[in-house]
N, C-alpha and C positions, 0 to 999 in steps of 0.2 A: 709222537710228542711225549715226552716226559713228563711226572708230575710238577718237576719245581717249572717246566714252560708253561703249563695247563695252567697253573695257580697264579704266574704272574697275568698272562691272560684275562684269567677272570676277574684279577686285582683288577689291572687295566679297564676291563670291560664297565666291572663294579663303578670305579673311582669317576667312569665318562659317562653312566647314567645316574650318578649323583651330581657332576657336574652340569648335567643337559635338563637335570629335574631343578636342581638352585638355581642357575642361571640360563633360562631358556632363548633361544633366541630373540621371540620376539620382545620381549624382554630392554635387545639388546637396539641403545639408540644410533648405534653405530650403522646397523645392519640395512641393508634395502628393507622400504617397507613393505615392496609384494614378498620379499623372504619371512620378512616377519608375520605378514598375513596367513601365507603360507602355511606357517610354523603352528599359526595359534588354531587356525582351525583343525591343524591335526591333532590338536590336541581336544577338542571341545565334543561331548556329547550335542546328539540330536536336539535335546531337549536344549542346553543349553543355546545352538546355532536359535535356536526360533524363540529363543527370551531377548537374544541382541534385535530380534526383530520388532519388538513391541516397544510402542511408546506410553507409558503411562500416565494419567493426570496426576499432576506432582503436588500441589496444594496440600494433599492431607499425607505427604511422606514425611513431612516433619511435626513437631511440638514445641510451642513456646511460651514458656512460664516467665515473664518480665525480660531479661535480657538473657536468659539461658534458654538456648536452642538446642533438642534433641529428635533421634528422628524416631518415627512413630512407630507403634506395631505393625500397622498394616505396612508402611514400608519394608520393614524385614522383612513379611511375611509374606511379599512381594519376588524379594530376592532372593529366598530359598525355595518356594514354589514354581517363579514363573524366570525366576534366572534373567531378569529384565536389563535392557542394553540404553534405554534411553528415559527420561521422564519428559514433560511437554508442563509449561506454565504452572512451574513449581513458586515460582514467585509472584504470580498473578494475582492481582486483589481487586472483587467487583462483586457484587448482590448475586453474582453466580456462583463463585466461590465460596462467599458467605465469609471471605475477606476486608475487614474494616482495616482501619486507620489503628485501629485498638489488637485486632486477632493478627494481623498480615505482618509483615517482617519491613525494618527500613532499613536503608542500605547496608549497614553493618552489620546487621541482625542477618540477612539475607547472605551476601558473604559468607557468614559465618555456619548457615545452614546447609549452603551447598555442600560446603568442605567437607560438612560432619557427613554428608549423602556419602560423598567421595570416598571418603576414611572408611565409612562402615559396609560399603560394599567390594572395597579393596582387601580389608582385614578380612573379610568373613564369607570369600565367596572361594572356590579354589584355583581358578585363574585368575582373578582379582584385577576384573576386566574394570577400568572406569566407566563410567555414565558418561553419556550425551545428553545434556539439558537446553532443552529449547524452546526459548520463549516469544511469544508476541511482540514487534519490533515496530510496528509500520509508520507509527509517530510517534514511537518514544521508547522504551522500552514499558511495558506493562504491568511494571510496580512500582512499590511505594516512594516517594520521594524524587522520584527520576524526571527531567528535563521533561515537558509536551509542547510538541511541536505544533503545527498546524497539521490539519488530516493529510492523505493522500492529495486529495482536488484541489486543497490549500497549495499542497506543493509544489503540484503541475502549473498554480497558476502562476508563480513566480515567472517562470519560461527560463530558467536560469540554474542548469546541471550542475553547473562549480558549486554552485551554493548547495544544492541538495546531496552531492556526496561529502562538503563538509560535515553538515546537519548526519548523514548518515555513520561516518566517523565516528559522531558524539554519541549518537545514541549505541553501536557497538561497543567502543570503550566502555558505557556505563553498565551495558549487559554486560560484558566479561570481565568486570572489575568485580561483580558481585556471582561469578560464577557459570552466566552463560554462556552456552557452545554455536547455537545455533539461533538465527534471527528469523523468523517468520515473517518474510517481505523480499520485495516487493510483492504489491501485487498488480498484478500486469491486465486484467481482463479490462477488455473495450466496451466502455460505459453507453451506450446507445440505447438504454432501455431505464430513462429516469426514474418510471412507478418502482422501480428494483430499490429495494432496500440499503444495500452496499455502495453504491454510489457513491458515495464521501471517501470510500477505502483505494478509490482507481485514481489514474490520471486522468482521464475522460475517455473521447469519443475517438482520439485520433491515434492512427498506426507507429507513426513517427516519432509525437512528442511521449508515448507510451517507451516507445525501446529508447529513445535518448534517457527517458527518467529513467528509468528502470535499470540500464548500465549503470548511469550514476550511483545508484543504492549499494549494487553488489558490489563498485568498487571503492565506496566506502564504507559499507560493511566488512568487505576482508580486505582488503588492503592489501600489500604485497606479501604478507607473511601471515599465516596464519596461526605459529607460534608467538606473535609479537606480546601475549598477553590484552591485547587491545582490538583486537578486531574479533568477529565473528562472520559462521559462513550464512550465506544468503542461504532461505528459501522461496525460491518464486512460488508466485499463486496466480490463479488456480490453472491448471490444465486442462483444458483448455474452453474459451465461449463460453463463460460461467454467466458473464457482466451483459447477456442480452438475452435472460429467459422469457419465455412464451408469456404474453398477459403481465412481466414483471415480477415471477411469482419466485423465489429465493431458490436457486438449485433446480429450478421447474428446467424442461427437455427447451431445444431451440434448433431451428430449423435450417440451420448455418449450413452451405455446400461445401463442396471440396476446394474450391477453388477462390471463393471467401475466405475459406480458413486460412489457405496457404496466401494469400495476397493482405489478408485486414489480422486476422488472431495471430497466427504462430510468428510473424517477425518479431515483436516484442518478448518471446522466449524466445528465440534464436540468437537474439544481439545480446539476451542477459546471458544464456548459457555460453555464447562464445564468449563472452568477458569473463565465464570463470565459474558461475555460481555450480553451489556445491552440490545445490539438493533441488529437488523439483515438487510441489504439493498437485498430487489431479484435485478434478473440480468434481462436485456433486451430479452436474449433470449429465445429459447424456447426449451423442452427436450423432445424428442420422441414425437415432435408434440403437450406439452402443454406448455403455456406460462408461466416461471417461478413466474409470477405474479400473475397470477388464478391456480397456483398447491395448491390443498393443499395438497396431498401427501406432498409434501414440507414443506409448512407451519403448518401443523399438526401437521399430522403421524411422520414425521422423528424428527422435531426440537420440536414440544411439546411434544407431547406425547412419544417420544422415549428415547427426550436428556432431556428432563425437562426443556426444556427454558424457560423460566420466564418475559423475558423484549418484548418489543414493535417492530416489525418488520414496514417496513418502505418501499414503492416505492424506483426505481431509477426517475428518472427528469422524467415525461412523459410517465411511463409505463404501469401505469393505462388505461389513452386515448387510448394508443397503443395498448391497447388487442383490441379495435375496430380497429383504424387507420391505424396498423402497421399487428398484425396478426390475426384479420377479424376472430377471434371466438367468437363476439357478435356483435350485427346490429347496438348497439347504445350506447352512453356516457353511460344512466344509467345501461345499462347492464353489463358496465364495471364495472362501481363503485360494480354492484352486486354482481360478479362474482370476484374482487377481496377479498372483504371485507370478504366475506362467505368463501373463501378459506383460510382465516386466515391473511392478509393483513390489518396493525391496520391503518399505516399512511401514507397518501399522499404527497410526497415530488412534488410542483408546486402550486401545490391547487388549478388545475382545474381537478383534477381526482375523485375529493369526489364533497366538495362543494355541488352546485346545484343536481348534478348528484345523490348522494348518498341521502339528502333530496329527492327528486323524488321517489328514488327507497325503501324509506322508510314509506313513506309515501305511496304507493302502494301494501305496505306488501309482497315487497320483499327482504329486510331485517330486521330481528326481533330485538325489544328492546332489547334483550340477545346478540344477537351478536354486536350491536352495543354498548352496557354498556360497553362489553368485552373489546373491544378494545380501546373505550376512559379510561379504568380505568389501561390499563397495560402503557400509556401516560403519565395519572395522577401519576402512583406510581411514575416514575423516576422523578417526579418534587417533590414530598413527599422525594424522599431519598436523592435528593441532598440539601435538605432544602431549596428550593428556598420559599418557604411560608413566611419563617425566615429572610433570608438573600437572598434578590435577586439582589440586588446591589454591584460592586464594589471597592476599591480604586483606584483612574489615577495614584495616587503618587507609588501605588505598581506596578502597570503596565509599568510605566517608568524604573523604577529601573532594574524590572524582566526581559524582554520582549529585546531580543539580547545582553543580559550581556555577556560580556570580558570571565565568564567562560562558558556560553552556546555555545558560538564560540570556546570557547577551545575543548568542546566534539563534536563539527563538524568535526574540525582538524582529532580527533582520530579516528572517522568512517571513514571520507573520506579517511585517510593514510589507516585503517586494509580493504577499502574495494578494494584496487588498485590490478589489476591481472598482474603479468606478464607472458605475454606469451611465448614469446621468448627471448632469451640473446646468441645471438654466438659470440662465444671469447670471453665473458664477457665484454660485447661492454658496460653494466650496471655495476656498480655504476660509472658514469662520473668522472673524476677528478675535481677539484676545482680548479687545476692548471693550465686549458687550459685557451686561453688568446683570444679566438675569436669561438663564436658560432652563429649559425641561430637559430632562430624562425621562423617556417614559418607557414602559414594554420589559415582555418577560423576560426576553435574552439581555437584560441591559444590567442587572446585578447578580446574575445567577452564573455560578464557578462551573458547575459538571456541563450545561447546555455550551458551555464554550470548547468544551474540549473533543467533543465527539467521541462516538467509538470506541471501543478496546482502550479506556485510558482506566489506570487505578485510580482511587481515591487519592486527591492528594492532600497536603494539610491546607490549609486556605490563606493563610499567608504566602502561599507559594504563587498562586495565582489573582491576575490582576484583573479584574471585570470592565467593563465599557465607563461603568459608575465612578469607578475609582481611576482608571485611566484618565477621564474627562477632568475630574478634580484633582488628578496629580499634576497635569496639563494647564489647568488657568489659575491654578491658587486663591489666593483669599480673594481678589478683587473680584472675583465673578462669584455671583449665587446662583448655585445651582439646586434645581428641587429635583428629587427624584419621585415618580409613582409607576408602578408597578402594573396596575390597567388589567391586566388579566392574563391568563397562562398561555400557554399553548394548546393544549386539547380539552384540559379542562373545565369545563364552562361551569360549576357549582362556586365559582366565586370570580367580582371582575368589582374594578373602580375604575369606569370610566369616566363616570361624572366626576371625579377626583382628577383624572389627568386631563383632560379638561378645562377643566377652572386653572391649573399648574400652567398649562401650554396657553391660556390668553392671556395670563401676569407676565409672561416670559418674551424676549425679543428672538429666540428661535426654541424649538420643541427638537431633538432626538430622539426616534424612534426605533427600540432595537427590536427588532419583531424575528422571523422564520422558524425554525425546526429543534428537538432533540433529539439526542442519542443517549442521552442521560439514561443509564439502567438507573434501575433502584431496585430496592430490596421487596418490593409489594407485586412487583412484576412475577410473570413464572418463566422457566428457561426450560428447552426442552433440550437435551442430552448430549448436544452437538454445538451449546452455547447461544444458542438462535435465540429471541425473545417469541415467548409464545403472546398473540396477543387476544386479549381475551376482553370481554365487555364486564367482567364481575369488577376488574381492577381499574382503576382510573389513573391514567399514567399518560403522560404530557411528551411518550415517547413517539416519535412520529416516523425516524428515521434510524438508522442504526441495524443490525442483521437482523433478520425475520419481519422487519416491520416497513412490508410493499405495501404501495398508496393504490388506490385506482385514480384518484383526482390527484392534483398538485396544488388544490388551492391551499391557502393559509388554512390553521384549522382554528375551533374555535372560536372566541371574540376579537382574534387576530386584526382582521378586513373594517368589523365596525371601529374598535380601538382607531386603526387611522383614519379612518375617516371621520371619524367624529374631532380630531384633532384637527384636519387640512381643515374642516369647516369653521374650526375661530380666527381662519386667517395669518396666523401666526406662521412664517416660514418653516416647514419640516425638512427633515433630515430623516431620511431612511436608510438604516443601519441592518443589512440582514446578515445573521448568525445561524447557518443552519449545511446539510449535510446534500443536499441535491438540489436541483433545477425547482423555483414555485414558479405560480402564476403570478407571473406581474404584471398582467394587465392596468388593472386600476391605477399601483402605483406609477406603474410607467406616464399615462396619460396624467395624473392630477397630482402626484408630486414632485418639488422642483428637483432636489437631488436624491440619488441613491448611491449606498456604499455599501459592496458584496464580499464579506469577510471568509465567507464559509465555517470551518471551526478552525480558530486562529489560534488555538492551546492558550498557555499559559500566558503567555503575552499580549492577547489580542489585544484586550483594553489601552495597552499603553500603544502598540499598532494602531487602532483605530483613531485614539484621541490624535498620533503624528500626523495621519493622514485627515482629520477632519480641522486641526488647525495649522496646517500646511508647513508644518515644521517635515514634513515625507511628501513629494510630492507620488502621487499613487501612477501604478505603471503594470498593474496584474492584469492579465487577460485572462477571460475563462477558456477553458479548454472543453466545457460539452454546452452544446446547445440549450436554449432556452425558451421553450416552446410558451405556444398563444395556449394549446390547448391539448389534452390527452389524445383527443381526436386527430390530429397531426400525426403524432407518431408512428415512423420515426422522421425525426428532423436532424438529423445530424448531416454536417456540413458535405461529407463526401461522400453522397450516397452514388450512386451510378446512373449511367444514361439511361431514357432522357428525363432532364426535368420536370418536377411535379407540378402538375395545377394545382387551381386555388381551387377553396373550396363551396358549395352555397355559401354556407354562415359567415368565412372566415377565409382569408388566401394562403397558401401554402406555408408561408415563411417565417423561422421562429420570430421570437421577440427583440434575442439579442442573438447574432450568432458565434459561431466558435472563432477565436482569436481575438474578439471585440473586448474593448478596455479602453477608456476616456483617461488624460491624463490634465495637468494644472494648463499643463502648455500646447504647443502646436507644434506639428513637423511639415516641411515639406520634400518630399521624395520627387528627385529629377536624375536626367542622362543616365537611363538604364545602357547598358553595354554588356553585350553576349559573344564570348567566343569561345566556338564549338571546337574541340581535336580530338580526332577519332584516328585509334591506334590499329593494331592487328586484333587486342583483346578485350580493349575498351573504348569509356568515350568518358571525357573532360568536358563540363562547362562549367566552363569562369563566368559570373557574373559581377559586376560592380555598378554602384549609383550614390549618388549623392546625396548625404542627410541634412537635413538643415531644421536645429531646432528655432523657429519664426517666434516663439511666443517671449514671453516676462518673467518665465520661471525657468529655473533649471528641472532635468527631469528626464528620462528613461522613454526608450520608445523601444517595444518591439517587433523590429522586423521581420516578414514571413515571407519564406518563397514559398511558393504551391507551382504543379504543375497540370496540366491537363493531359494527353496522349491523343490528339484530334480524329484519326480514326484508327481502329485496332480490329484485331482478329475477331476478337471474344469483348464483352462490353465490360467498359472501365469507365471508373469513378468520374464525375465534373471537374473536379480539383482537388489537386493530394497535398498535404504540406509534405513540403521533401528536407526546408532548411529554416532555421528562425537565429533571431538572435538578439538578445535583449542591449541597445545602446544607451550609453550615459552622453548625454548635451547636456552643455551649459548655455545659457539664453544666447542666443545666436549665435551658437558655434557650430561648422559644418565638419562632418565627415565622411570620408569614402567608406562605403560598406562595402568589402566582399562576399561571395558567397559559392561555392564550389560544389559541382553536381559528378558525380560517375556513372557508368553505364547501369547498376545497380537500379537507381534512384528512379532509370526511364523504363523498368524491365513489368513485365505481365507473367500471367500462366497462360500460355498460349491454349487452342481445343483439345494437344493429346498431353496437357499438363505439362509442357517443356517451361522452364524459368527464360523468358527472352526479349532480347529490345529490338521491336519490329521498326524492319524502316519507315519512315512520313515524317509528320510533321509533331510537335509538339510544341503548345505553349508554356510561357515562363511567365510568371503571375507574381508582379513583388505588391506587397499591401499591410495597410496595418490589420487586418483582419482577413477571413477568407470571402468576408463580402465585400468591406474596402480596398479596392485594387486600382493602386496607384500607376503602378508602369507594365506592360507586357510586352513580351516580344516573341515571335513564333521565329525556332529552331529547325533544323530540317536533318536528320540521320539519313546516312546514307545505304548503312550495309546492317543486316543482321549479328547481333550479339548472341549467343545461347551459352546455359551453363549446363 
């Protein structure tokens, strides 16, 4: 080769790795994104691949002096040290954060601070990878200004999935209009274990109405595009039997078998992960003695290899550390990082559970290039598919706009009315008149803004939200007087007016009592490292309910119990209104007052909810979905527990108080002409069922239907009754309709003894009713041939 060939060569050569260092592939939006994945990892140090792996608390990455947002030192000093891929509740405002109404960011402000994240770690890193921010979702998004919905239990109680991937919609929209990527929710764990602290955060107790919700979420969380600017991707929670620890104890170990897991826990991830969701969170605890964090049984076999999972699985706060710290099946940090990462564990939510730790253990060759490519490139895809390369920045001006609009408050309204249970109504002591000319309010939930909202909610301004007090008075206007007193707290017993509510409830022609539980953080309270409230006897805190704070009793606490009864005793008709986050003892009430109405936390709108349903402008049609036990000693009492039935007890007889699917409504139904037909294929099996609704009563109103089924005899022992199907109907006063309801061979199927997924031949019955213990029609089915998958 000649000089003037060699020279152009080199030009050539020169001019295409200037060309491939300006415009890199990935880069490029044209390109496939495993190309582009491909691309970026080849280009990325060690160090770098394991900063995409960390999630950071984002809270203090920014600064804000009146309307100008900047981002903080430790942030830089974040992303030249630790080369970080993702932040977690950078927008979050709570007495954890140390986030007010005053320090925290509202929507525009927030907007405006992600962007400046975005810009300043695009400008100033040398691949100029964007952030993944991911925040707290599960009824609202978790900061300032933003829509609150009803809790999780609130949701499930509706029984109504249209409505909850609406609601789910609004609250992604408002996270990614102010900058988020990722939504933390659902959360899927089977609540059977009420002393447990999180209870308010699940859909209850059952397998079904769990993965019917639970789809719901992640398809309106992401929606069909996850460039749309409006959606965000799901993370389910937790992985897995978190929501039934030993004694109730928060993250404590539980005794769940193989074939429980596979029959009652993993279907509600399996139905979310096959609708799509992105990401997966394990749970704190641990299953048959391994910690869900180092299973890969788990994180494999089940969710890769089984279900085809495709997206980035992720810690909870600290669980990583904890496989040393907490349950002492490795001697040290890097073993942890080891030991999770090689189990299938892609990302670290705190980012001290990789970091240094997993650098160490990687550089020691004990984990390989392969497994760590793996898991930063299933990271990298979800920033490839939401086009953050593209577009990583937001509008403030849309965020304003979007972010607790007039109509996102109107679909609070409509969850919080469909989610109100009524329990009780003797003598039709419910729908109030509008004509009475003097009523009580009394109780601590009955004017207090945080005790309504549950949970994971930020600060919001208090014009935003509307309380039982102010509902009830938006509700009858001037002509009615209404007195409010206050009576006493919830836990706190150093102050009460009962002899004040009192004297209020026998001037009045009925008394309102809003009594149950908090979640309310506050700023006096202590947190320990992973968000959890530490609860402590030096602080007097009226929190009862909410993460870290498991009950051993269920009774009211406090001056709760005297408060009403000191009320039922002037005679005055009561109204009991409970606002709270799990199952209590409603014993007393049940026997000695006439009605009760079981809101749960009904967010922002409860008030004006509660006042439609107590002056029957809504007629109420929520069923609970977890049991509601006589007594701790019971448990557990959840509705589908397995053969045979339990006895009663000395004290007490087996059976909760109200059970699951149970809900009073204004009116009456009556359910007639069940009709069953079985067809069974080469590879399945069809039943159709249909019957007759007919609402009998004087109001219009909602009824919903439930099929369950039994399995009569089986290989291996199976549950009393399953719901398989529900379905929330609108009558109008005596209007009838045909319900259908369609079952597949699925719906009949077991873990057979050597673990086979199968529908054994016999008989099984079909159970229609308004609850799992009111069963209005049955009919026993008969399969002929085995099913297996």
């Amino acid at each position: 080769m000649n000089f003037r060939s060699t020279f152009l060569l080199l030009l050539v050569l020169c001019f295409a790795t200037l060309t491939y260092a300006q415009n890199p592939l990935y880069k490029d939006a044209s390109a496939p994104i495993n190309s582009r994945i491909s691309d970026l990892l080849g280009r990325m140090t060690t160090e770098e691949k394991v900063g995409q792996l960390s999630t950071l608390l984002g809270w203090d990455m920014y600064l804000k002096n009146g309307k100008q947002v900047v981002v903080s030192d430790l942030f830089k000093k974040s992303v030249a040290e630790q080369h970080i891929g993702m932040l977690w509740a950078t927008l979050r405002a709570d007495p954890w954060t140390k986030k007010t109404l005053l320090s925290g960011l509202n929507p525009t402000l927030a907007a405006r601070a992600t962007s400046e994240l975005q810009r300043y770690v695009i400008n100033n890193t040398r691949l100029g990878i964007p952030l993944l921010l991911a925040e707290e979702c599960p009824h609202g998004h978790m900061a300032i200004g933003t829509t609150v919905f009803p809790t999780a239990i609130g949701q499930a109680s509706t029984w109504d999935p249209e409505l909850i991937e609406q609601m789910a919609a609004v609250i992604a929209s408002e996270a990614r209009s102010q900058g988020a990527h990722i939504g933390y929710g659902p959360i899927l764990d089977l609540a059977r274990e009420p002393r447990w602290s999180r209870l308010e955060e699940t859909y209850g107790e059952d397998t079904y109405l769990n993965s019917v919700m639970g789809k719901a979420m992640v398809k309106g969380f992401q929606g069909n595009n996850l460039k749309s600017g409006k959606n965000i991707a799901s993370t389910l929670k937790h992985f897995v039997a978190y929501g039934n620890p030993d004694g109730g104890h928060n993250g404590g170990s539980n005794a769940v078998g193989q074939r429980e897991l596979f029959q009652f826990y993993l279907p509600p991830f399996e139905a979310a992960v096959k609708t799509g969701a992105r990401s997966v969170m394990t749970a704190y605890n641990s299953v048959d003695g391994i910690p869900c964090t180092g299973d890969a049984y788990l994180l494999k076999s089940i969710l890769r290899d089984h279900w085809g999972f495709k997206g980035f699985t992720v810690s909870d706060l600290g669980s990583i550390s904890g496989l040393y710290s907490n349950h002492a099946v490795v001697a040290s940090k890097e073993d942890a990082a080891t030991l999770a990462i090689n189990s299938g564990l892609d990302s670290d939510l705190g980012g001290y559970g990789y970091g240094e730790a997993l650098l160490k253990a990687f550089k020691q060759g004990k984990v390989s290039q392969v497994v760590l490519d793996s898991a930063v490139s299933r990271v990298l895809r979800l920033k490839f598919e939401m086009g953050l390369f593209e577009q990583p920045f937001v509008d403030q001006n849309n965020a304003s706009k979007l972010v607790g609009s007039t109509q996102n408050t109107q679909l609070a309204n409509l969850v919080a009315k469909k989610s109100i249970i009524l329990l009780k109504n003797e003598k039709q002591l419910l729908p109030l008149s509008k004509n009475l000319k003097k009523i009580a309010v009394i109780g601590p939930n009955a004017d207090n803004i945080y005790n309504q909202l549950g949970d994971y909610t930020a600060p919001q301004p208090d014009e935003r939200i509307v309380t039982v007090l102010e509902g009830i008075k938006n509700k009858v206007g001037k002509g009615m007087e209404v007195n409010y007193i206050k009576g006493c707290n919830i836990r706190d017993t150093t102050e009460q007016s009962i002899a004040q509510a009192v004297e209020v409830a026998k001037k009045s022609e009925v008394a309102i009592l809003v009594l149950g539980g908090s979640s309310a953080r506050d700023f006096k309270t202590e947190y320990q490292n992973t968000g959890a409230a530490l609860v402590s006897e030096k602080t007097i805190s009226d929190m009862e309910s909410g993460e870290g704070f498991d009950r051993s009793t269920l009774d009211l606490m406090g001056y709760q119990l005297k408060l009403l009864q000191e009320v039922v005793k002037t005679g005055t008709p009561v109204v009991l209104v409970l606002i709270k986050g799990r199952p209590l003892n409603l014993n007393w009430p049940a026997a000695n007052v006439p009605a009760i109405v079981d809101a749960w936390y009904p967010g922002q709108e409860g008030g004006n909810a509660i006042a439609d349903v107590l002056f029957g402008d809504f007629n109420p049609a929520g069923r609970l979905t977890v049991s509601v036990p006589k007594s701790v000693g019971q448990l557990p009492v959840y509705y589908n527990h397995k053969k045979p039935s339990p006895h009663g007890y000395v004290e007490i007889d087996e059976k909760p108080l109200y059970p699951f699917g149970f809900g009073l409504s204004y009116t009456s139904f009556a359910y007639q002409d069940l009709k069953v037909k079985v067809s069974e294929t080469g590879s399945d099996i069809n039943v159709e069922t249909e019957f007759k609704l007919t609402n009998t009563g004087k109001f219009d109103g909602d009824e919903v239907v439930q099929l369950y089924i039994r399995d009569n005899v089986s290989s291996v022992v199976t549950a009393v009754k399953q719901l398989k199907r529900f379905k929330r109907v609108h009558l109008k006063a005596g209007e009838e309709k045909v319900v259908k309801l369609s079952l597949v061979g699925e719906d009949l199927a077991l873990f057979d003894q050597t673990m086979r997924k199968v529908v054994e031949p016999g008989q099984f019955t079909l159970m229609v009713g308004s609850s799992s213990k009111d069963i209005k029609l049955q009919e026993v089915i008969t399969v002929s041939k085995e099913i297996a998958w």
